[in-house]
N, C-alpha and C positions, 0 to 999 in steps of 0.2 A: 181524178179518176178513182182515186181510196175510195170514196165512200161510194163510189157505185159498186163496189166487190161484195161478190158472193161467194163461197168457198165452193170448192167439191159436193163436199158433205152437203152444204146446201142445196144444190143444183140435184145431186141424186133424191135428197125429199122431196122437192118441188115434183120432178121427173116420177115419180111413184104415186103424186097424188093425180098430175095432169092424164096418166093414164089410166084409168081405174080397171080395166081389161087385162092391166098391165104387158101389154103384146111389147113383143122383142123389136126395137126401133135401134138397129146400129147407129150409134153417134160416134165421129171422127171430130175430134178437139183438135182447132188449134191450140197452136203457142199461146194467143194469147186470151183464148179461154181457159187453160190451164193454167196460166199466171194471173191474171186479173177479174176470173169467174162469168163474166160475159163474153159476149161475140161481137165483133165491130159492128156486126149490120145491126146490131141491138140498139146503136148510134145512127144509124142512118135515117130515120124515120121520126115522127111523133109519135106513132101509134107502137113503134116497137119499142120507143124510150118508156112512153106509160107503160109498156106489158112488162117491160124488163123491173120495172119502179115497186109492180104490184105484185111481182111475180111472188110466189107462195113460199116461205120459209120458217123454218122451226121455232115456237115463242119462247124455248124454254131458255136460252141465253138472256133475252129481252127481260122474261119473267124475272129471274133472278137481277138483272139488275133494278129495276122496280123496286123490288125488295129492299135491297142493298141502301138503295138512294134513299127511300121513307123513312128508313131508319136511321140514317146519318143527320137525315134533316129534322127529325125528333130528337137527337140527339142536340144537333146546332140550333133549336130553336133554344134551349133552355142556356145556349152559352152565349156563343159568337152571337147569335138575335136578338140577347139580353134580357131575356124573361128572367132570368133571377134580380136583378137590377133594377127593372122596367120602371121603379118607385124612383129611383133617384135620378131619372132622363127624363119623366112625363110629368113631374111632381104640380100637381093644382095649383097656380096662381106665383109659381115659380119663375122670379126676369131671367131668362134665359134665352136668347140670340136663337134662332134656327134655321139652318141652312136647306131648305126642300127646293128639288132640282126645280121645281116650279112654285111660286111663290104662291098662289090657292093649294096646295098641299100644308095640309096643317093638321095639326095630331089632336086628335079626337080628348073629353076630361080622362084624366089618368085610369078610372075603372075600365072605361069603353075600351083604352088600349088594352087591356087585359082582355078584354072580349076578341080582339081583333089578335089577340094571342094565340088563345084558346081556338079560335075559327083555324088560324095558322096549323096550328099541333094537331088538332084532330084532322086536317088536311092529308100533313104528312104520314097520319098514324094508317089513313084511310089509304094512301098508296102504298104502303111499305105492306099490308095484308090485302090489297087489290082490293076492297069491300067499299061499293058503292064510289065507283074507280075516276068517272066521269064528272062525278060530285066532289070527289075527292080533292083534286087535280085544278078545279077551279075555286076551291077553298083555301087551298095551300097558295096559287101564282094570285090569286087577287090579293088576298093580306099578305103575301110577301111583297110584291113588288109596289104597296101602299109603303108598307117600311122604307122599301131599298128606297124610294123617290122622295121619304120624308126627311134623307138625313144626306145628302152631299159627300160631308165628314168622313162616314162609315165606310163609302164606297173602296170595296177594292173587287182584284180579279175573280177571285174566286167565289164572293156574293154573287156579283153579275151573272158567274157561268152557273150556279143553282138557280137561279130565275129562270135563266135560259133553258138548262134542262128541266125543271118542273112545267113549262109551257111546250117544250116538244112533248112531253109524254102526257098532256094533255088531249094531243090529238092520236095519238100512238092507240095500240091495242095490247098495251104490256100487261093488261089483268088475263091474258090467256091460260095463262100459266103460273099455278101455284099461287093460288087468288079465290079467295072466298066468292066474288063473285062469279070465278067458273064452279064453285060447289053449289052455288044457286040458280045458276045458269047453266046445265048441261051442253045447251046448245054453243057455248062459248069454250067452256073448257078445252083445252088442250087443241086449240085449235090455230091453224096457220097464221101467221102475220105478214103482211105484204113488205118486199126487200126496203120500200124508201124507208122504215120504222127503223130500220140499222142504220141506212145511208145517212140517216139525218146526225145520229150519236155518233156515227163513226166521223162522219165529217165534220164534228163538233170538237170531238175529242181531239183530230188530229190540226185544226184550225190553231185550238188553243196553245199546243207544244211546237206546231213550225211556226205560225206569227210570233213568238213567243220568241224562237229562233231568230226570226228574220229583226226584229227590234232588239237583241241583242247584240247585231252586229255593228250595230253605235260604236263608234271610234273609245269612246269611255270606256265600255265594257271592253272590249278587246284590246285597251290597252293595261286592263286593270283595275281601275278607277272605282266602278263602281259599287263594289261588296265589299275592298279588302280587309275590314277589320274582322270579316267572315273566318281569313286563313288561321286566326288564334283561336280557336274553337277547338275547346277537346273533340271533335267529333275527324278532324283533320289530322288529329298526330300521329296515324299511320303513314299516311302519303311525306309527314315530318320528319320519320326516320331516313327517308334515302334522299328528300327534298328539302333545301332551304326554305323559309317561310314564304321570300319572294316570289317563289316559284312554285308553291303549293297554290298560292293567291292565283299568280296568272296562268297556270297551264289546268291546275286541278280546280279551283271554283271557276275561273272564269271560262278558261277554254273548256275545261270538260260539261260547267254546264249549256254551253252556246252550242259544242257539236251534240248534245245531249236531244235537246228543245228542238235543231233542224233533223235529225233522223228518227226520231224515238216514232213519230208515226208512222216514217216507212218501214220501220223496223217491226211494229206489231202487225203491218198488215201482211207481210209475205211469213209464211209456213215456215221458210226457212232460217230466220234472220227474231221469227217469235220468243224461242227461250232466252235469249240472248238478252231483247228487248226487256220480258219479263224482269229478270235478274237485276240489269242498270235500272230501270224505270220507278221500280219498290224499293230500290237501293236509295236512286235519288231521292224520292219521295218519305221514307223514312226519315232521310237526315234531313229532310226539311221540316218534319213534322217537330224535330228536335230544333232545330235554327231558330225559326219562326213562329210568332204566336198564329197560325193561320188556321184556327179551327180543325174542322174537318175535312180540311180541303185534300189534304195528302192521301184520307183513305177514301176520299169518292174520287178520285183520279185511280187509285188503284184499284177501286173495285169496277170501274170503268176498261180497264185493261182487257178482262175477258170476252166484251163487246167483238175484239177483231179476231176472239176463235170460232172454230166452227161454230153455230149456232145450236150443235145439241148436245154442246160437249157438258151440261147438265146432269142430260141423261144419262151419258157413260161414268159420268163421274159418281152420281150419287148408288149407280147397279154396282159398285163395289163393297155399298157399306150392309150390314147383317139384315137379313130379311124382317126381320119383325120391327126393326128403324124405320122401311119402307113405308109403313104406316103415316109417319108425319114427315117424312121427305118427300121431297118434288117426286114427280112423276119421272121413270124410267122407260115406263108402254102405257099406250099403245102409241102408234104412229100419228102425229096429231092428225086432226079432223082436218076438212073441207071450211072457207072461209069466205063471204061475201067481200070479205076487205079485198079478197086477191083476185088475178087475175088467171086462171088457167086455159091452156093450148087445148084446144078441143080436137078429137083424132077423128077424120075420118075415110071409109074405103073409098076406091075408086071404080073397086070391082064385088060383084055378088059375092065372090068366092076369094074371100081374105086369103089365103094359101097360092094362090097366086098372085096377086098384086097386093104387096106391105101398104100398109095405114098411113096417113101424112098426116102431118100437122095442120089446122083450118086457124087462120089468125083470129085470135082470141077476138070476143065481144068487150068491147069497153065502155064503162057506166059513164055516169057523170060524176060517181065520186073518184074512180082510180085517175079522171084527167086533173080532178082539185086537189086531188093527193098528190099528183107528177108539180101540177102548177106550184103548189106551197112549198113543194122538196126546192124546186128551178131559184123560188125567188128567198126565200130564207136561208141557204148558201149563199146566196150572191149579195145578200144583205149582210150576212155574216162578216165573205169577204171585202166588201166596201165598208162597213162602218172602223172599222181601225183605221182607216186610212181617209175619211172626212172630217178631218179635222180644219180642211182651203173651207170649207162652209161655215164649221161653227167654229168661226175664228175668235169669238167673245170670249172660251175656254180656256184657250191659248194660252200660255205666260213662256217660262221658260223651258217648257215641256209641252206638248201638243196632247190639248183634250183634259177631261177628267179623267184623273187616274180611276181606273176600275175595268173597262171596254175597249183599252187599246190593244191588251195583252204584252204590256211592256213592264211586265214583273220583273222587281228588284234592278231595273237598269240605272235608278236614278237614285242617289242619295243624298240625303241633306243634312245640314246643321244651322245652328241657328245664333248668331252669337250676341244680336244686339233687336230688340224690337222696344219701339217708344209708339206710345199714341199721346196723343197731342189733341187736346180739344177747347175750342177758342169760343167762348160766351157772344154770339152774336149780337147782344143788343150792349151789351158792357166792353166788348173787347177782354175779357175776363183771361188769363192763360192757364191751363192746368193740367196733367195728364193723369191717365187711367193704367191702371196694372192691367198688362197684354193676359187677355184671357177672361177680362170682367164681365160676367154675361151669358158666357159661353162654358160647354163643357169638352169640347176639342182644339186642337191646335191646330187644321190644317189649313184652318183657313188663313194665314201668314202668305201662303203659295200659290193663292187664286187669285186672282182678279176678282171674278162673279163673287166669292163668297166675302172676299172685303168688302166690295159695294154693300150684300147682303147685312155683313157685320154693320157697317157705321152707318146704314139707314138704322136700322136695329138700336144701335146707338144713340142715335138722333130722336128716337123714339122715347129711352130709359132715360135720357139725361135730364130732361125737362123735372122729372119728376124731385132732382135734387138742384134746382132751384139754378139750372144751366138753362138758357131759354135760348132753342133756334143754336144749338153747338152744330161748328165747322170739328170735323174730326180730320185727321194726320195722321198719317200713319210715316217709321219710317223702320224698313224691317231689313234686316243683315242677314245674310245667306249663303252659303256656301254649298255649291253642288256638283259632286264627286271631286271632292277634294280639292277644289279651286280656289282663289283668292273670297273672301268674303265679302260681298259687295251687295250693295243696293238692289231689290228687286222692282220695288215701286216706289215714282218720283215724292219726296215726300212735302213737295210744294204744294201737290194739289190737297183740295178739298174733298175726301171722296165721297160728300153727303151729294154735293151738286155734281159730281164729274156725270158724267152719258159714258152709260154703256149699254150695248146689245149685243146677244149669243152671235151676232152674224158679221163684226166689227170687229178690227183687234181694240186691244187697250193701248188708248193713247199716253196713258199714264203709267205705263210698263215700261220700264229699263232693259235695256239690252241686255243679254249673257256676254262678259267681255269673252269671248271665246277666242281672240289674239293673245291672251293673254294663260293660254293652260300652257304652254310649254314651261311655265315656270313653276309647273305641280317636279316636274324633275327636282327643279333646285331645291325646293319644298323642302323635300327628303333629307339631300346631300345637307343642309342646312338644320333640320332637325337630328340628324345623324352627328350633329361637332358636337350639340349639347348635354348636358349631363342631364342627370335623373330630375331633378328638383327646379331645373330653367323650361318655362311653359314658352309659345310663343303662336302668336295668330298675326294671319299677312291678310291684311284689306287693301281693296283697290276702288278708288273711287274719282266719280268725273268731276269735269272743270265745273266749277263756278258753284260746287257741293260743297258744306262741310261735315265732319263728322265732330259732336260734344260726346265727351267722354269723361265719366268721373273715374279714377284707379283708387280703389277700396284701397284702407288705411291696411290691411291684412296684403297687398301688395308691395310690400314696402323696398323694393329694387325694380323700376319698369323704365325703361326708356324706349323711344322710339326710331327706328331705321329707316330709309327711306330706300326706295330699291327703284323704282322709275317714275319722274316726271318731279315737280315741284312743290312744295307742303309751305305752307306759312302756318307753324304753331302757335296759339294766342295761350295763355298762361291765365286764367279770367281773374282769379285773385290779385294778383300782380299787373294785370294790366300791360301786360309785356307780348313782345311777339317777334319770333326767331325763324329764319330762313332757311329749311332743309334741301340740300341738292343730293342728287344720288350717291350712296355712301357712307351721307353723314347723319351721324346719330344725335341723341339729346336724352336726358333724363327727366321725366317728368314727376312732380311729387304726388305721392299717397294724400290721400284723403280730401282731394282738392279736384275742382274738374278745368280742362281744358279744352281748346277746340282744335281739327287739325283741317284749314283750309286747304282744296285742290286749288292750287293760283297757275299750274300750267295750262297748255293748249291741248293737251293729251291726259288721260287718263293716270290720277299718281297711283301708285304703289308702294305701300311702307309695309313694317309689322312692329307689332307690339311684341318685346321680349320682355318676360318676367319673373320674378321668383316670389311665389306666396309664402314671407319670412315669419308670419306665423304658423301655417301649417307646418315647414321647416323646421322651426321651433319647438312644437307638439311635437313631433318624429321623434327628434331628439332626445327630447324627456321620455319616450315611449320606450326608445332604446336603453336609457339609463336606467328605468324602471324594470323593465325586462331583462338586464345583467341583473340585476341588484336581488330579483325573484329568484332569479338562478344559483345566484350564490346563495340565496337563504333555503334552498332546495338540497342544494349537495355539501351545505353545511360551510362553503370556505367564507363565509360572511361572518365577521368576530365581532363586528362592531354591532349594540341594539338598537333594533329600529324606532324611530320617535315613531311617536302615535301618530300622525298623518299619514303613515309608509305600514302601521299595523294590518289594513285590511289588507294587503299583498301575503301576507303568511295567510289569513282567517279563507282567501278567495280559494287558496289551496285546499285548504280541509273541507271546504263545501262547496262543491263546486254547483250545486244545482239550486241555489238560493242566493238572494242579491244582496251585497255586502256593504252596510251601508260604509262610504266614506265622504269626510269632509272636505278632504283636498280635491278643487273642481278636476287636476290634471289626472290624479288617481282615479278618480270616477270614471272618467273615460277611457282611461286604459282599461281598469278591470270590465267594460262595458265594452271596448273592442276583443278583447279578447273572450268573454262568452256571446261574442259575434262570429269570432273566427273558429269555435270550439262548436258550433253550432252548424257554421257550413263544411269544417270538417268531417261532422255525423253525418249530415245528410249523404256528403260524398260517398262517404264510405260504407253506406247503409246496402245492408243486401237486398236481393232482390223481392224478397218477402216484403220485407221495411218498405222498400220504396212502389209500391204496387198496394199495399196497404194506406200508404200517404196517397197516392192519386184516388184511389178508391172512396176516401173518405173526402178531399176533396170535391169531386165530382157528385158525392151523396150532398156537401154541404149546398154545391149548388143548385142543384136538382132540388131537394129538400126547401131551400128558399123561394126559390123561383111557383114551385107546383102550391106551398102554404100562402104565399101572396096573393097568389091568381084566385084561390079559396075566398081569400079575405075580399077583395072585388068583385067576384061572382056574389058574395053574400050581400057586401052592400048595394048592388045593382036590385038585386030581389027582395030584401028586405027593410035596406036601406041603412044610413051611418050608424055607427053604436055610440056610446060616450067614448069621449076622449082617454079616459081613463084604458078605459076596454081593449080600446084600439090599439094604445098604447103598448097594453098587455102582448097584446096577438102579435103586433110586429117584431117585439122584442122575445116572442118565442122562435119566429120563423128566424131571426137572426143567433139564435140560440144562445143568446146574452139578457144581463138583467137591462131594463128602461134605460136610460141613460137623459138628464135633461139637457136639451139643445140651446144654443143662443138664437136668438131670431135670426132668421136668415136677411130682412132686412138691414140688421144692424150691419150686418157681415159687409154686407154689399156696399154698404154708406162707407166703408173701413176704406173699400179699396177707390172710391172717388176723390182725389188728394189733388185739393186748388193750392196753386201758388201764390 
């Protein structure tokens, strides 16, 4: 029912314009037209559901956010959209894997995506000043949602929800207000907008933050699980003075943002419970904009906030500021016009002589657009509320989380790591064995955690391999996972072939691994077990099924690892050695550096060990860092009597200059004095004030803006002119990068580097 609300405020404009005689009609409100802006019988009917949908309310909220949003998305096209970038994702003749939600999606020669940029931006530029709005609107949702569908990878929440709102306000009449096109259209300016144009954003906005809720109540999240490396974030060490960090994690991120996500919508839509909202909602959203790299998502959510006040509160707002401002601010008066979009109560007498028998209302005429405007309100809600929750249809999606992350609204519930990925690929006509560095091909990582996009990858695969003299490759994958802090275990079986495997969106994957989920209670012990060890002992707990093994080589730089076994049965094979030893729960074994082993599941149940271990070279390094760092100290406050040999010289010379680089021959010194103008470096930053640091984003943001707008140049010219020399070209990219040429190795070579037969 949120999004069917219409304020006070509103219901008194609508009521000023339906009467234009303006004659004295006493109205007696209920309760619950005073709390929720309509009247139940406004529900009883079709005809009074449309009237209530079209009813007439004030554009200038709608207007301003219009504004708000073009602008944000002008902003997000040059980042998050990757227009400064665009050259090294679409590059000409580039082997690169692509993941589009439908595999006839495919990206246009690298110029054309500049085109398809450019169409993008002046889109958004076209809504953000309402000018040629209609044009606008379909410029901006057809080349975006060409991107969003060409890349799987990219997908998250908050792209989705810009698609979404650039297609509702395609149908919308947000140019009413403070819009070039009401300067060229009188007839339009400042004129009413029918209520479903709110109902649809409001009921979007608060979809997003109670679904949003309602998937956070995952047993993970509400027990912790899923953010807590969030709690050590300087942005938390208020709630750290009166709160342990345990409890920062689960009451302040977890629980505060789950009751945050299920109220925050009821809370902006009642008058009373608004400032409140206001306050948490920008509070939240700020520190997320700090957390997370999420674009611009933090301030089109909060410039989305003012959607559930009155609708003219514009007006009242901007009649504060000096009259002669007035000029390029929104409008304040008059009272907006009369609208075809809406739907007004038309009054008429009963009797000759109005002073004795009062005016009634005569139920409004309804068009054929106010019932297609009701019908699109009815079924894109309800589409809204079903698609999070169809995930029993596209069960092809599936893995260990339901659906592609993007459209479930199940922000940050799930988190992962990754701690082992092989691909394996087998020479079909030679039996040939050899594997590929995880990533060959491709320019994201997420495809590790899909189904659909592995198939995608090692067709893809199957595709590029031929060409390095692999004919007809069986590809392997076999990927280790860990998600919200659980044992790291297998996601996909890594028996199969997944050139040949079947899959289809409507199917689960037959070749998906369980989540052992019998198995989180032992995230407790986790803890209590990382909590015995010291600083310098690292340790990772896998769990894996019968009849699996895991090969594992331990880097010569691990030179202390042995293995524990915590439930079910392990046979370790030693491969050099040719040996093989029986672990029962309990018992441990040492395994040596720089050699690889396997560790077979041989029980009936699922085993459980972890690898415990100390990296005795890093250890090492420390060490010498520390002795180096007394040794600078003493030659600082002078108690050092003994002279330093030349290899220990540049530790005085790093002192006297500290903003130029010191050559030294000792490889250990180089590093130190290399760590330390590392750490003297983020020290500044920290400490930099607010000038400094607003100065640094500023130029940031010009760099990339600046690249982004001189590329697109460079592509516009050769779409119309056509290539220059190489040389030229050369020139030009290396200005927009604001560096000298630099020569490149072929990217072919590169790629043949990472193809490594056995």
């Amino acid at each position: 029912l949120g999004a069917l609300v219409s304020r006070d405020g509103e219901e008194q404009a609508a009521k000023k314009d339906t009467d234009p005689k303006n004659l004295d009609m006493p109205q007696t409100k209920s309760k619950m037209e005073k709390l929720f802006g309509f009247r139940k019988e406004d529900l009883t009917s079709w005809h009074s559901l449309v009237s209530l949908l079209n009813r007439p309310t004030d554009p200038a909220s709608l207007g301003i956010f219009r504004c708000l949003f073009g602008l944000l998305m002008v902003i997000d096209i040059t980042q998050e959209r990757g227009l400064s970038h665009l050259d090294y994702k679409y590059l000409d003749g580039a082997p690169v894997c692509r993941f589009p939600l439908f595999n006839v999606v495919q990206p246009l020669p690298m110029d054309w995506m500049y085109l398809v940029y450019v169409v993008m931006f002046f889109g958004a530029l076209g809504i953000m000043l309402g000018c040629f709005y209609r044009l606008s609107c379909l410029m901006f949702i057809s080349t975006y949602w060409y991107i969003f569908l060409l890349d799987k990878t990219a997908w998250n929440n908050h792209s989705y929800l810009y698609g979404l709102i650039g297609f509702q306000l395609t149908f919308m009449d947000a140019n009413r207000y403070w819009s070039i096109d009401g300067l060229r259209r009188p007839s339009i300016r400042n004129a009413h907008v029918p209520l479903w144009n709110y109902t649809l954003l409001r009921t979007q906005i608060f979809i997003v933050y109670f679904l949003a809720g309602l998937k956070k109540l995952d047993a993970d999240w509400v027990e912790g699980y899923s953010m807590s490396y969030l709690a050590h974030h300087w942005l938390f060490d208020p709630f750290k003075v009166i709160l342990p960090v345990e409890l920062v994690n689960l009451l302040v991120v977890h629980g505060g943002g789950l009751i945050l996500d299920l109220t925050a919508g009821y809370l902006l839509f009642f008058d009373a419970t608004r400032p409140y909202a206001f306050f948490f909602v920008s509070y939240f959203h700020c520190m997320n904009s700090q957390l997370f790299s999420i674009g611009m998502f933090s301030y089109t959510m909060m410039a989305s906030s003012p959607l559930f006040c009155y609708t003219d509160w514009p007006r009242r707002f901007f009649a504060r500021f000096p009259a002669f401002l007035r000029a390029v601010l929104p409008l304040t008066s008059p009272d907006p016009q009369p609208s075809t979009s809406c739907v007004y109560n038309e009054i008429q007498s009963t009797s000759t002589n109005p002073q004795e028998t009062p005016p009634v209302a005569k139920a409004p005429r309804l068009k054929l657009k106010h019932k297609l405007a009701a019908i699109f309100t009815i079924l894109y809600i309800t589409e809204q509320l079903f698609l999070p929750y169809s995930h029993f249809i596209t069960q092809g999606y599936n893995n260990w989380t339901n659906g592609l992350y993007g459209y479930s609204w199940d922000m940050m519930v799930h988190s992962r790591s990754h701690q082992h990925v092989k691909i394996t690929y087998k020479d079909g006509k030679t039996g040939e064995i050899g594997y590929l560095n995880p990533g060959v091909f491709t320019q994201s990582r997420r495809w590790k955690d899909h189904g659909d996009m592995l198939k995608q990858y090692a067709t893809c695969l199957n595709h590029f391999l031929p060409r390095y003299n692999i004919s007809d490759p069986e590809i392997y994958f076999d990927i280790w996972v860990s998600i919200n802090e659980r044992f790291q275990q297998r996601i996909f079986d890594p028996r199969v072939d997944v050139v040949k495997v079947d899959w289809s969106p409507f199917r689960p994957n037959t070749w998906l691994m369980p989540l052992l989920v019998d198995l989180s209670p032992w995230r407790t012990k986790f803890q209590e077990i990382e909590g015995s060890l010291d600083n310098q002992t690292e340790i990772v707990f896998i769990a894996d099924f019968p009849g699996l093994h895991l090969e594992n080589f331990v880097s010569e730089d691990l030179g202390n690892t042995s293995i524990s076994v915590l439930q079910g049965q392990v046979n370790v094979e030693i491969v050099e050695e040719k040996k093989n030893y029986t672990l029962q729960p309990g018992e441990q074994m040492k395994v040596s550096a720089g050699a690889y082993h396997k560790v077979y599941t041989v029980s009936e149940v699922p085993s459980c060990y972890m690898y415990i271990y100390v990296n005795t070279t890093e250890t090492a390094l420390q060490e010498n860092f520390t002795k180096l760092h007394d040794l600078q100290e003493r030659v600082r406050n002078g108690t050092e009597t003994e002279p330093l040999p030349p290899q220990l010289q540049p530790l005085i010379a790093a002192d006297g200059d500290e903003g130029s680089e010191v050559n030294a021959t000792d490889p250990i010194v180089q590093l130190f004095l290399k760590r330390q103008r590392r750490m003297k470096e983020v020290k500044k930053r920290r400490e930099a004030g607010a000038l400094e640091r607003l100065e640094r984003f500023a130029v940031k943001k010009y760099s990339t803006m600046r690249r982004g707008f001189l590329m697109t140049a460079i592509a516009m010219r050769n779409l119309v002119v056509g290539l220059p020399s190489l040389e030229q070209l050369t020139r030009e990219v290396a200005f927009a990068n604001m560096k000298e040429p630099q020569t490149e190795a072929n990217q072919d070579e590169r790629v043949k580097d990472e193809v490594e037969h056995c």
